[in-house]
C-alpha positions in Angstrom: 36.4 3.4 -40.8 36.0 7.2 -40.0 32.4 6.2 -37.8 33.7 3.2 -36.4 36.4 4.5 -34.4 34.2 7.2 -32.9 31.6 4.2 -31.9 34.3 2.2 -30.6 35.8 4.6 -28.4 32.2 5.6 -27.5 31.4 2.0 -26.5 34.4 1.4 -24.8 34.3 4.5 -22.8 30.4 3.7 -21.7 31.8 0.3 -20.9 34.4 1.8 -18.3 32.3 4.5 -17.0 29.7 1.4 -16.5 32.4 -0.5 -14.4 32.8 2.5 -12.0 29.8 3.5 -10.9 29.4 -0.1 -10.3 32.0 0.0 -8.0 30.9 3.3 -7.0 27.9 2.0 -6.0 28.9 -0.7 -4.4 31.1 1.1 -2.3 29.3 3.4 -0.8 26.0 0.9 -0.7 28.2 -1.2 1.8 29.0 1.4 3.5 25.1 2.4 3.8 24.7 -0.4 5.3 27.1 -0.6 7.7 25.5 2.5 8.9 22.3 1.2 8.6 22.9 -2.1 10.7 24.8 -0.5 13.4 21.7 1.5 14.4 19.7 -2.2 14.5 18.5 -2.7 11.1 18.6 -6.0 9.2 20.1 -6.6 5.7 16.9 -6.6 4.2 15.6 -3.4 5.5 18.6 -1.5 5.0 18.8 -2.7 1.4 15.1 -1.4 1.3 16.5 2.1 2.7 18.8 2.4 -0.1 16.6 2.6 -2.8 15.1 5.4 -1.1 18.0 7.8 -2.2 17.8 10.0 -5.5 21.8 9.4 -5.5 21.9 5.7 -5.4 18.6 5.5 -8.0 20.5 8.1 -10.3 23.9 5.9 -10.2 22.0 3.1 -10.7 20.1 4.5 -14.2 23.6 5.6 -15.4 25.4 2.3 -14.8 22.3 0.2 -16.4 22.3 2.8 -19.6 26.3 2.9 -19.9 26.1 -0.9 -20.0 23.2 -0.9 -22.2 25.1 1.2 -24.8 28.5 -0.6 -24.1 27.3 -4.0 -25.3 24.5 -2.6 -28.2 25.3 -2.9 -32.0 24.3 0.3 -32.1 26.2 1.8 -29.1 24.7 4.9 -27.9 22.3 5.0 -30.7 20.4 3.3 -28.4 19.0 5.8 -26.8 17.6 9.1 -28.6 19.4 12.2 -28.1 17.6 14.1 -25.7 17.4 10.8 -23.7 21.3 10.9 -23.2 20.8 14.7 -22.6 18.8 13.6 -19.9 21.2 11.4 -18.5 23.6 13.8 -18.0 21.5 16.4 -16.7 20.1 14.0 -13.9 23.6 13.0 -12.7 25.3 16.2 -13.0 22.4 18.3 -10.9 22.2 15.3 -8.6 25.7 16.1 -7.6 25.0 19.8 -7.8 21.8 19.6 -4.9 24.4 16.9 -3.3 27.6 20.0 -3.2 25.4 22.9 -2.1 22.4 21.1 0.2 23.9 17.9 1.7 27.8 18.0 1.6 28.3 20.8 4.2 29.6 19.8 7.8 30.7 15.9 6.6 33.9 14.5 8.0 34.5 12.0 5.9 37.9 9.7 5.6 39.3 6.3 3.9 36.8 4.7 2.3 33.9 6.4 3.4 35.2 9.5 1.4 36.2 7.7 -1.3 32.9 6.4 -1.6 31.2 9.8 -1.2 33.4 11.4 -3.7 32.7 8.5 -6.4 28.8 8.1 -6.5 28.3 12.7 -6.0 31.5 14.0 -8.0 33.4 11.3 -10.1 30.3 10.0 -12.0 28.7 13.0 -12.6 31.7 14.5 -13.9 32.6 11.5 -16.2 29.1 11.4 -17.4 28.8 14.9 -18.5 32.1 14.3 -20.1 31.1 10.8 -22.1 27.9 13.2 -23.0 30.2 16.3 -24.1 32.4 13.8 -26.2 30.4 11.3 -27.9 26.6 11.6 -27.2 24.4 13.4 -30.3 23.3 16.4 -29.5 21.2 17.5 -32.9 17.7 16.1 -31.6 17.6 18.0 -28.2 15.1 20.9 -27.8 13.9 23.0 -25.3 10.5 21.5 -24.7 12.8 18.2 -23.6 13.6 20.2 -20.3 9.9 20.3 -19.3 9.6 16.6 -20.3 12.9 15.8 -18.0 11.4 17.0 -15.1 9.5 13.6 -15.2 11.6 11.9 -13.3 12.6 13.8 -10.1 9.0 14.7 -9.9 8.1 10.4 -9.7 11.4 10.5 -7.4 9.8 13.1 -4.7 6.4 12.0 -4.8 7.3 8.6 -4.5 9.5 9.4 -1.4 6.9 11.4 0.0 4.6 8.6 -0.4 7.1 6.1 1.5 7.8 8.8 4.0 4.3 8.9 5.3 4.2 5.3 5.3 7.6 4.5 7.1 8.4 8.1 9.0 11.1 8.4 7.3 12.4 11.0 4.6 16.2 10.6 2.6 16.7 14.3 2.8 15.9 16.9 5.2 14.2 19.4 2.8 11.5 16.7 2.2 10.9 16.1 5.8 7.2 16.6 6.2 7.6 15.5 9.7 9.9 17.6 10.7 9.0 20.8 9.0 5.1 20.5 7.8 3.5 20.0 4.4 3.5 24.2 3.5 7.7 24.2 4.2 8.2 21.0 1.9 5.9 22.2 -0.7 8.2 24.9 -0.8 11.5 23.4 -1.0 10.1 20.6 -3.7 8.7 23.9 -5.9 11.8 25.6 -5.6 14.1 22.3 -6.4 11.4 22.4 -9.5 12.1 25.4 -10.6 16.2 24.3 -9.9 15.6 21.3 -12.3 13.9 23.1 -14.8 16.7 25.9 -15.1 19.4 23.4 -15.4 17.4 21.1 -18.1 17.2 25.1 -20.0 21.2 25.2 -19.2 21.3 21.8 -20.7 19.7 22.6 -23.8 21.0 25.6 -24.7 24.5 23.9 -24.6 23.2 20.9 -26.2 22.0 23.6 -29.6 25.9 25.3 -29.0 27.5 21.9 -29.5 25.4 20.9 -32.3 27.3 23.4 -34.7 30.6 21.7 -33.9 29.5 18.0 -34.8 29.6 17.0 -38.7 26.3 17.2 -40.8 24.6 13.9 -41.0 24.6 12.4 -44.2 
């Protein structure tokens, strides 16, 4: 009885957090593309545009893998540990770049805000809190934050790849157009570096943690 509450609560929890970033996400997709069909766009391309955005892709991986460990037998067992580390890290320095790079300057209201302030603030936070109180945290090690990096590296070179294709770029400090190859290389090393220093952060809290969870049997 004494593990099946904490999987229960662990399950249930993923299950709601699943729910709303699904709404999230929905929100703020429609909202995209009311944006993006105003300026001429069909339904098809601006459903294309939306994949394009590290925010809605990140969203996305966190409502699939909340669902995924809502309906498993084995709840979050599912996934290894440093794999629900990385979870959390994605989605909480998603909304970190989002807070200090992109935020600035945005007069948001209604729905629009609410939108915004689901998919960059609510979801991160409530992930790093489902991570904080149920994920396992023994199995995480430092060499996981080099490994981690996997992902918003195939992110920015796939968006680099469809922005010399399609002229267009999701965020300004990948805009090869607008500010040449040598700036961009710059900001992507530098967001590298960011990433990498966050996944160390991670870690290090991960190791803290581990000494206040009970000794596997």
């Amino acid at each position: 009885m004494s593990t099946q509450k904490p999987l229960t609560a662990a399950k249930l929890s993923a299950g709601l957090l699943c729910l709303f970033t699904c709404a999230a996400l929905m929100l703020q997709s429609w909202i995209s593309i009311g944006w993006t069909m105003r300026d001429g766009m069909g339904v098809a391309e601006s459903l294309w545009r939306l994949t394009g955005y590290f925010t809605i892709l990140t969203n996305g991986l966190i409502a699939v893998s909340m669902g995924l460990i809502a309906t498993s037998p084995k709840g979050s067992k599912i996934f290894p540990d440093h794999a629900l580390a990385a979870l959390a890290f994605y989605i909480t320095t998603m909304g970190l770049v989002y807070h200090l790079l992109l935020s600035g300057g945005r007069n948001l209201s209604g729905l629009t805000l609410i939108g915004d302030m689901g998919v960059h603030y609510a979801v991160p936070t409530l992930t790093f809190v489902w991570w904080l109180s149920f994920a396992d945290k023994r199995e995480v090690k430092f060499g996981h934050a080099v490994i981690w990096l996997a992902w918003p590296l195939l992110y920015t070179s796939a968006a680099l790849l469809r922005g010399r294709f399609e002229d267009w770029y999701p965020y300004f400090f990948l805009d090869v157009g607008k500010y040449g190859l040598e700036r961009i290389g710059l900001n992507v090393l530098g967001l590298g570096l960011g990433f990498l220093v966050m996944g160390f952060l991670f870690v290090a809290l991960a190791k803290g943690l581990q000494h206040m969870q009970p000794k596997r049997p």
